[in-house]
Residue frames as a rotation matrix with the C-alpha (Angstrom) as fourth column:
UNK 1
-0.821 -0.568 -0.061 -15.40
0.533 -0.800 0.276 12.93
-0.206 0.194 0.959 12.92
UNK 2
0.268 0.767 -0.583 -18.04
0.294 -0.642 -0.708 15.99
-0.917 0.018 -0.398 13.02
UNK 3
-0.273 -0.188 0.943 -18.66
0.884 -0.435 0.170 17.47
0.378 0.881 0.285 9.30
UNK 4
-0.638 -0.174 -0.751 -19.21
0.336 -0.940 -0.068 21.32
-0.693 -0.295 0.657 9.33
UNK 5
0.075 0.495 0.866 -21.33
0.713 0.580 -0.393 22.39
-0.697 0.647 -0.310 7.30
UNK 6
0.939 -0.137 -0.314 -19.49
-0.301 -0.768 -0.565 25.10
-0.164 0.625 -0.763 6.25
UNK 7
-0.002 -0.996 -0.089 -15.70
-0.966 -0.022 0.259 23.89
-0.260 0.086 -0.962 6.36
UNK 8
0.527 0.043 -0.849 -16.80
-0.537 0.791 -0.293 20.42
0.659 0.611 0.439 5.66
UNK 9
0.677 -0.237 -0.696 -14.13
0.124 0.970 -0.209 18.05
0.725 0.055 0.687 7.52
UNK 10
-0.475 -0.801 0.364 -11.94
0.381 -0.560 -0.735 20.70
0.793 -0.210 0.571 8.90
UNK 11
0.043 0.144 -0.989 -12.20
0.925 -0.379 -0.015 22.20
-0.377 -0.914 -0.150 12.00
UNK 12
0.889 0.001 0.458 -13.01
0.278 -0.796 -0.538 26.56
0.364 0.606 -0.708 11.09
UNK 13
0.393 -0.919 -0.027 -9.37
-0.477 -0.229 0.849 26.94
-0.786 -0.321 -0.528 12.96
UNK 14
-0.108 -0.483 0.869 -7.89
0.557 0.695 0.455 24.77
-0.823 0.533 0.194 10.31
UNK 15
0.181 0.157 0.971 -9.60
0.975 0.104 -0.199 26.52
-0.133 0.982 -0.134 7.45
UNK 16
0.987 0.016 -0.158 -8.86
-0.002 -0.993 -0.117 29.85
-0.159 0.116 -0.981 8.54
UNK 17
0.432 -0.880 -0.197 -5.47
-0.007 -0.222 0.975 28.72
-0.902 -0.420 -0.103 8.71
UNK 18
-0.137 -0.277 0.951 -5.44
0.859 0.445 0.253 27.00
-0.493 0.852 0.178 5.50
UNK 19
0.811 0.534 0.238 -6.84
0.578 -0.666 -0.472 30.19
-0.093 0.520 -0.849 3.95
UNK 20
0.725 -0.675 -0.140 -3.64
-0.683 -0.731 -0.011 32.14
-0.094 0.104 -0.990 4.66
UNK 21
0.693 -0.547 0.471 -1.40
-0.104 0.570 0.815 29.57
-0.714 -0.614 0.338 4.03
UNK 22
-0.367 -0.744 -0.558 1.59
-0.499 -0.348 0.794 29.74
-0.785 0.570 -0.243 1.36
UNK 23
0.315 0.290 -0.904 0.40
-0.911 0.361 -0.201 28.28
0.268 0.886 0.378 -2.22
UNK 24
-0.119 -0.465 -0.877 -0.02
-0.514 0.785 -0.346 25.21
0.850 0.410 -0.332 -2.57
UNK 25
-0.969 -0.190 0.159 -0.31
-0.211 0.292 -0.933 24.08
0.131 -0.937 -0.323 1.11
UNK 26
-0.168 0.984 0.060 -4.34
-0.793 -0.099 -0.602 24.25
-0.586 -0.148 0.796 1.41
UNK 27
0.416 0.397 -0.818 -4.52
-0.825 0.544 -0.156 21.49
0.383 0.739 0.554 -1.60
UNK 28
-0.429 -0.520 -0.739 -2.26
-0.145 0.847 -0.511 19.16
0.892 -0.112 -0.438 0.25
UNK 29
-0.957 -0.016 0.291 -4.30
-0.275 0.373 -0.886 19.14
-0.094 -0.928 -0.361 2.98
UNK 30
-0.262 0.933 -0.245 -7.26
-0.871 -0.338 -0.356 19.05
-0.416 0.120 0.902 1.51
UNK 31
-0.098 0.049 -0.994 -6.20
-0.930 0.350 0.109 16.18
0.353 0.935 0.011 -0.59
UNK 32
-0.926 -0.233 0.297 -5.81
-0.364 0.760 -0.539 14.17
-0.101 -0.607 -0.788 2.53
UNK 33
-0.217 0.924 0.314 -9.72
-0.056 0.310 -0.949 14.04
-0.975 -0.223 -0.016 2.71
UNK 34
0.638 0.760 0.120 -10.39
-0.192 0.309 -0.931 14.24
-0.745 0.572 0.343 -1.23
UNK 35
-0.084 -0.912 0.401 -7.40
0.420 0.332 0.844 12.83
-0.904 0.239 0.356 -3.36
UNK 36
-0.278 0.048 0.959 -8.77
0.959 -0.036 0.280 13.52
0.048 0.998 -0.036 -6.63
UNK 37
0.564 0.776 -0.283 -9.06
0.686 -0.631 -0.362 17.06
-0.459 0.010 -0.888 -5.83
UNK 38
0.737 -0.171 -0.654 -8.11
-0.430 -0.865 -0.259 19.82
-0.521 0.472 -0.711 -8.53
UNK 39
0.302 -0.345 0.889 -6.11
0.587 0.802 0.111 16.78
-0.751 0.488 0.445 -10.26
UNK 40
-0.233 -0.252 -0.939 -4.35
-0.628 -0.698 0.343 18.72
-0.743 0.670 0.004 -13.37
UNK 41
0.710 0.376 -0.596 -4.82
-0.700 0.281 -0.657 17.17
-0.079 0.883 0.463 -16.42
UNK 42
0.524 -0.594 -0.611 -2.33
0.033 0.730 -0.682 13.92
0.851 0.337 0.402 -16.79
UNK 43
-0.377 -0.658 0.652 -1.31
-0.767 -0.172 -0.618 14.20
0.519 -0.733 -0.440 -12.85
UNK 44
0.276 0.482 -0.832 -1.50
-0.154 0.876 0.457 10.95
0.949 0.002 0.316 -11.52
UNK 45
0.178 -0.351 0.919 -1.82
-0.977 0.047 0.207 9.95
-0.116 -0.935 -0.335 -7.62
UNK 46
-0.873 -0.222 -0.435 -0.48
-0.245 0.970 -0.003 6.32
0.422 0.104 -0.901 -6.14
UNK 47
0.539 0.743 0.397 -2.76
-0.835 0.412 0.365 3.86
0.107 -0.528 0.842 -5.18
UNK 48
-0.687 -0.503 0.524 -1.47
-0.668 0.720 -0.186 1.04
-0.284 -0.478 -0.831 -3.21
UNK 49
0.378 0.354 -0.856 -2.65
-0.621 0.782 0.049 -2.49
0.687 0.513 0.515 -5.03
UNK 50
-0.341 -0.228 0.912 -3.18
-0.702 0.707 -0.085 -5.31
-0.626 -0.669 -0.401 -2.30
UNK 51
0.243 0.413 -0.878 -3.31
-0.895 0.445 -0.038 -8.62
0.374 0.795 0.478 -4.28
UNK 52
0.181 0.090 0.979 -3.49
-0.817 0.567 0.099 -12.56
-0.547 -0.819 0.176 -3.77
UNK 53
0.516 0.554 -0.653 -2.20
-0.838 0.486 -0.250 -15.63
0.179 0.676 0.715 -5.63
UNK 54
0.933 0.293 0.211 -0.31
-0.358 0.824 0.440 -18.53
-0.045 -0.486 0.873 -5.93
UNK 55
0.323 -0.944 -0.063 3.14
-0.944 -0.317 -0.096 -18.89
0.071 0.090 -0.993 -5.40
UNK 56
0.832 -0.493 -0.256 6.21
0.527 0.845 0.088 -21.64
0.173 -0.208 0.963 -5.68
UNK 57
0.575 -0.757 0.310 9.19
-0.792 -0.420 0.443 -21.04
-0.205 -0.500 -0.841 -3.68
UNK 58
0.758 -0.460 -0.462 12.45
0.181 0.830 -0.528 -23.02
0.626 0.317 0.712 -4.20
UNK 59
0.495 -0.762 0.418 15.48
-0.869 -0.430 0.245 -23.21
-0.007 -0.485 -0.875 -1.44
UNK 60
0.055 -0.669 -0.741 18.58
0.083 0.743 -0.664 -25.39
0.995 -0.025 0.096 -1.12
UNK 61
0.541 -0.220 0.812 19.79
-0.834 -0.267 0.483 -27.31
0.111 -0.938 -0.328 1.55
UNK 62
-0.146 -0.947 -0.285 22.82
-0.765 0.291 -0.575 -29.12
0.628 0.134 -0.767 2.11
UNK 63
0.639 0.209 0.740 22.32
-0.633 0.689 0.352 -32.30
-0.437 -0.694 0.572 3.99
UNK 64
-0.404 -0.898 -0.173 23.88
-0.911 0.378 0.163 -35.60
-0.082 0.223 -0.971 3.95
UNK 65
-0.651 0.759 0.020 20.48
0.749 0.647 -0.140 -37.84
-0.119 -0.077 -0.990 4.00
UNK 66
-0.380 0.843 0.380 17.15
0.177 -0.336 0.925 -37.22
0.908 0.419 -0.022 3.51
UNK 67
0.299 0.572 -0.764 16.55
0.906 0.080 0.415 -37.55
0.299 -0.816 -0.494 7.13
UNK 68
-0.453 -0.366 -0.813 18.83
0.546 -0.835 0.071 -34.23
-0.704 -0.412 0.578 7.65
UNK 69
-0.992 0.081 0.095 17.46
-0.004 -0.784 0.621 -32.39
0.125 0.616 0.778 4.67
UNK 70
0.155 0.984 -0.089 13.97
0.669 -0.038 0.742 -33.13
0.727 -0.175 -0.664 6.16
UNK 71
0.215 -0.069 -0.974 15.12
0.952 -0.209 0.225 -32.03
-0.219 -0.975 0.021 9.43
UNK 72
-0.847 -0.513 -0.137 17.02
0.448 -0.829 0.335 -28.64
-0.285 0.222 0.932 7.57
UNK 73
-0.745 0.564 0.355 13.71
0.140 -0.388 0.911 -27.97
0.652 0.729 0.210 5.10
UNK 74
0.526 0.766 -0.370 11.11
0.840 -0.401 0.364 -27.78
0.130 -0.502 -0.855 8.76
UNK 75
0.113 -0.037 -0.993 13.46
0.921 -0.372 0.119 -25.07
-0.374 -0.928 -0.008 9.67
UNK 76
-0.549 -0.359 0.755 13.30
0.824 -0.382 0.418 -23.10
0.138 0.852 0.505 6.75
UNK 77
-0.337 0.555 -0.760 11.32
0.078 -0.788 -0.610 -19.72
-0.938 -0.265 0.223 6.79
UNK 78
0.810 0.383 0.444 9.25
0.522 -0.126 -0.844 -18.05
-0.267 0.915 -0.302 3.81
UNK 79
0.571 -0.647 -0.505 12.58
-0.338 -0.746 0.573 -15.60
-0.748 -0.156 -0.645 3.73
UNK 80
-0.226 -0.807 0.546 14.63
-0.296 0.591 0.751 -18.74
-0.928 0.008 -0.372 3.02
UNK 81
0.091 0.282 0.955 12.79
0.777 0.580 -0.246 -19.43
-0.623 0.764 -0.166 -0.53
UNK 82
-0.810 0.152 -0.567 12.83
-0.496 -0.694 0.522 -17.49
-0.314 0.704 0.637 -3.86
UNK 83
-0.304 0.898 0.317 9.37
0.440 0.428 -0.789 -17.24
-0.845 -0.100 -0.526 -5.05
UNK 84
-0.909 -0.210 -0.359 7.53
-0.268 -0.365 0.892 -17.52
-0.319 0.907 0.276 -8.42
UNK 85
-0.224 0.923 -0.314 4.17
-0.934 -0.295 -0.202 -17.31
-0.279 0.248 0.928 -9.77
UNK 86
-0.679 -0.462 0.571 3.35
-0.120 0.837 0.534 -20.57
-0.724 0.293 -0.624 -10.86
UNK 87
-0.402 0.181 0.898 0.96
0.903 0.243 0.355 -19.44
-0.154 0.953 -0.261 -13.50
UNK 88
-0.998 0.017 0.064 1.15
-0.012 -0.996 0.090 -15.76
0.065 0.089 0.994 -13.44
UNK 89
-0.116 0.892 0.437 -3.04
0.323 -0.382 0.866 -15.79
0.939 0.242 -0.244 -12.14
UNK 90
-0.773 -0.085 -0.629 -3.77
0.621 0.103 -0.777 -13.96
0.131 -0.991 -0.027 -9.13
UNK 91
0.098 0.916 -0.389 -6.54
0.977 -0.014 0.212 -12.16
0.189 -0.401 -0.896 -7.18
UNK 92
-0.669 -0.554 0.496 -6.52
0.135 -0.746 -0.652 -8.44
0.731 -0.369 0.574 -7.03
UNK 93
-0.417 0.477 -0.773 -8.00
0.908 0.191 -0.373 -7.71
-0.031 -0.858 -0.513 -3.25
UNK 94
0.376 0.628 -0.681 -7.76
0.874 -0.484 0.036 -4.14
-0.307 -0.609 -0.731 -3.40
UNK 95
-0.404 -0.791 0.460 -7.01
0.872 -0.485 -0.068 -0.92
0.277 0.374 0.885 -5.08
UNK 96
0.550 0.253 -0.796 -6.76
0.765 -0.534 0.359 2.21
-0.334 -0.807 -0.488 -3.12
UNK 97
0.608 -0.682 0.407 -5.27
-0.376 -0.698 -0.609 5.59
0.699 0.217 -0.681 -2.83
UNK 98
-0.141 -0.611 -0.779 -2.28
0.921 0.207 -0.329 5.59
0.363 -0.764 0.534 -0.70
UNK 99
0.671 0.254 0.697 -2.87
0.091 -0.961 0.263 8.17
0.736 -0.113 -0.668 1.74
UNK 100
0.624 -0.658 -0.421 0.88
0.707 0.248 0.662 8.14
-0.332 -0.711 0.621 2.97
């Protein structure tokens, strides 16, 4: 992406548009490139938290032997389990804005 070095990110069509645009409209687009801009006091944006740890999953299956409930538990999915921290410690990978 070319910078301007007068409009900055924007293309000067863009900013001429932004310039006449209805309140409020120019800051949402603006915010796309600098979230934390004009921020009010106590307005908070999201930020999407991408994290990593260790989980235990638990599912049932109905069998009549261990050889079928082996055979049932390969065909399980991760879907098929309810999962639970198993000692509430995990990695955080990443905290971003969300720019959705």
């Amino acid at each position: 992406m070319a910078i301007d070095p007068i409009t900055g990110p924007l293309s000067r069509t863009e900013f001429a548009e932004l310039v006449s645009a209805p309140h409020g409209e120019a800051k949402k687009v603006i915010r796309k490139y600098d979230p934390y801009y004009r921020l009010e006091p106590g307005e908070k944006i999201r930020f999407v938290v991408e994290a990593r740890g260790r989980l235990v999953g638990r599912a049932f299956v109905q069998a009549n032997s261990q050889a079928e409930a082996d055979k049932l538990a390969d065909a399980l999915c991760d879907a098929d389990f309810d999962w639970h921290s198993s000692d509430n410690s995990f990695d955080i990978i990443s905290v971003e804005v969300d720019t959705l």
